[in-house]
N, C-alpha and C positions, 0 to 999 in steps of 0.2 A: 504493500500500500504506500509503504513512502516510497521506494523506490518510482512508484507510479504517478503518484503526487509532483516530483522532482522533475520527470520526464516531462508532466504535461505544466508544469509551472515555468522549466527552460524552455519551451515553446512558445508561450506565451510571452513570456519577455521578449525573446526573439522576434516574436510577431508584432509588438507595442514600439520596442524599436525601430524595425524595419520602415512601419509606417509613421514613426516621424523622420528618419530620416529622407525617405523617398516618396513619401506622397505630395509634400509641397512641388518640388522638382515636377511628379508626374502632371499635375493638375495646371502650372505652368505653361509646359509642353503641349497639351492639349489647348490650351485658350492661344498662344502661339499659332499652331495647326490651323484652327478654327479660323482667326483672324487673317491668314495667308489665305484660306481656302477663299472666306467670302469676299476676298480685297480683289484675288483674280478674276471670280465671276464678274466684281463689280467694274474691274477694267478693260474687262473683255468682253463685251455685249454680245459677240459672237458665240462663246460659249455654252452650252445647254450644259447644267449639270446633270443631268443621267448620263451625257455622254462622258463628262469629267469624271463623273463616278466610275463610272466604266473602266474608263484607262484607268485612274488610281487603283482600281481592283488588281488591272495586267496587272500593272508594272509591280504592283506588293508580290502578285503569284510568283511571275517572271523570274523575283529579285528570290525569293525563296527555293526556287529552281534553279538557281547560278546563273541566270542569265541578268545580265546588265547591260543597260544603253550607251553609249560611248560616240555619241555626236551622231553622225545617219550609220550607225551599224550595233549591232550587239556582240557585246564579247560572252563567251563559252567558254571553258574550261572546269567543271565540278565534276564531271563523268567521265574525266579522261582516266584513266590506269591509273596513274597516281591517286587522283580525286579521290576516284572508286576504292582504291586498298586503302585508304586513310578511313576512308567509311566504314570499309570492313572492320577497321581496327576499332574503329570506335563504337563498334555494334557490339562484337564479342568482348569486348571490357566494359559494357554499360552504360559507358561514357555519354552515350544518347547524347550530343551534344545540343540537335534538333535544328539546325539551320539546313540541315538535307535529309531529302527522305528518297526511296523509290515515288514514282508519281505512276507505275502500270501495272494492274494485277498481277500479274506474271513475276514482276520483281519485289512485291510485297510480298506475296506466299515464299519468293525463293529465301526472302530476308527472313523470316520467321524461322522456314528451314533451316537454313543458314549459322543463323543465332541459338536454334535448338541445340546444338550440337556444338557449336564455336563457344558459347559458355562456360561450359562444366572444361573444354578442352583448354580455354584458356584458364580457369582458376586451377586446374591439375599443375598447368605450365608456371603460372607464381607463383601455386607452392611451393616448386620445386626450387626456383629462381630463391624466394624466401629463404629457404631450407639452406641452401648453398651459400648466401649472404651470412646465415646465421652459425653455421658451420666455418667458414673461414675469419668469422670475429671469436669462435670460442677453439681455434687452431692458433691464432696469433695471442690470445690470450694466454694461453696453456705454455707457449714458447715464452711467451715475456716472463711467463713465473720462475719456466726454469733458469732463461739467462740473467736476472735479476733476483731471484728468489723472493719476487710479492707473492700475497696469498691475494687477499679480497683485491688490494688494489689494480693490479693486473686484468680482471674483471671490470672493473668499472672505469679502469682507464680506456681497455679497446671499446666499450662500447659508448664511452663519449667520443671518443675518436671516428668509430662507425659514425656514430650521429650526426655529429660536425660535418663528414666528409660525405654522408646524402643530402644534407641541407645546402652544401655546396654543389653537386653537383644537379640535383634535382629540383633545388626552390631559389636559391642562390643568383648563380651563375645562367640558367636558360634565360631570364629574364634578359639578360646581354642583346644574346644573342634574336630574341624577341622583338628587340630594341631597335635594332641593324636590320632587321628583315623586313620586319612588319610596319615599324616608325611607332610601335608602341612605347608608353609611357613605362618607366621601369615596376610603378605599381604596378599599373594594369597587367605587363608581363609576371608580375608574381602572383599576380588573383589568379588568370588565366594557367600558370602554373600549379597551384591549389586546386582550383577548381576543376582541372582535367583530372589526374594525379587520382584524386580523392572518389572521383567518377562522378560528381556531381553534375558537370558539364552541362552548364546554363544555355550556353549555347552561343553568347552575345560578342566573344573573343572567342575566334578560331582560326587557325594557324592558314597560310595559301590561299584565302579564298579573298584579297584584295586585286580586282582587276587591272588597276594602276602600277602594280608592281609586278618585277620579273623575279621568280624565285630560282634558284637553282635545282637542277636533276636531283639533288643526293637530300635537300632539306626535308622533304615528308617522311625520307624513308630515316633517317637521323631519326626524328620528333619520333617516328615511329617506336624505335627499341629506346629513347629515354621513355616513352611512355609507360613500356615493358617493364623497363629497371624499375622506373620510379613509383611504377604501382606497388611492387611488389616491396620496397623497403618500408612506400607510407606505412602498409600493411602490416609489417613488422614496428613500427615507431605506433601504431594503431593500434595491438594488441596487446603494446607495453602499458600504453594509456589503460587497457580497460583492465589490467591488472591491478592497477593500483585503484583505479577506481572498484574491482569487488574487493 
């Protein structure tokens, strides 16, 4: 019962904050919208808004499909190879990022398929990934004791060091690189960082999908196995959490 209590009382804080920090901002944005939308009608006599409505509709769908306008032509690129195996990735890790989906029955049933099976095969795959992380911190441990002869300390030196050295590598550092590619903000590459990482994946920050920029061959497939690694260590740094919390 308290534990129950606790759960739905941190929610509720969660939710009471959220909405003051983002409801002003959103209610903004919308009177914003509004006032753009009736200034054009009102400068545009030619205009019918059903038909304005209309395209607003395209271009939201369009923009949700990867397709984007770019002066008289539309740029593509979401369902190329690359696109597509980023997808995949982020289907069987959960990640549901939600700015792409299949849009043909054929490729919804296959996704379903697809996921039934890429699930369980990917959490087998960061066990083991886990497993190995956590085997090579209690190998370097084991050796520290004997070339130094610590007991406890030896222990809780490698696994600050473990620590240190995935927060660098996987919350730290990609934000750089995020920085250089994308022209994101170094927060925003760390939220974006968290928020893959964790599988939450908002969906609002996602890596290749800026039409103005050229990415190179090897970045998605990069972002790829840090996603790999890095799920797999949060997941260890996530299990230590819920130890100390039973």
């Amino acid at each position: 019962a308290v534990l129950l209590a606790a759960y739905v009382g941190y929610l509720g804080m969660g939710a009471a904050v959220l909405q003051a920090l983002e409801r002003p901002v959103e209610v903004q944005v919308a009177r914003q919208l509004l006032r753009e939308y009736l200034g054009l009608l009102a400068n545009h006599s030619c205009l019918r808004e059903p038909a304005l409505q209309r395209l607003m509709e395209g271009i939201i769908q369009a923009y949700k499909s990867g397709i984007t306008l770019q002066g008289n032509t539309t740029s593509l690129g979401r369902w190329d190879y690359s696109g597509s195996f980023f997808f995949s990735i982020s289907a069987i890790t959960t990640i549901g990022y939600g700015n792409l989906s299949p849009s043909t029955a054929v490729g919804r049933i296959f996704c379903i398929v697809f996921a039934l099976f890429g699930i369980p095969l990917n959490l087998v795959l960061l066990n083991e990934i886990g497993q190995l992380m956590l085997l090579g911190v209690q190998h370097c441990a084991r050796r520290l004791e004997q070339v130094l002869h610590w007991q406890n300390k030896a222990s809780f030196l490698m696994k600050t060091c473990a620590l240190v050295t995935g927060l660098l590598l996987f919350l730290l550092l990609p934000p750089l690189l995020f920085s250089d590619k994308e022209g994101w903000s170094y927060e925003e590459g760390f939220y974006y960082s968290f928020i893959t990482l964790s599988t939450i994946g908002f969906g609002d920050y996602v890596i290749g999908m800026n039409p103005d920029r050229t990415y190179p061959s090897w970045y998605k497939n990069v972002i790829s196995l840090w996603i790999l690694f890095g799920m797999a260590w949060l997941a260890l740094v996530i299990r230590f959490c819920i130890n100390i919390l039973e």
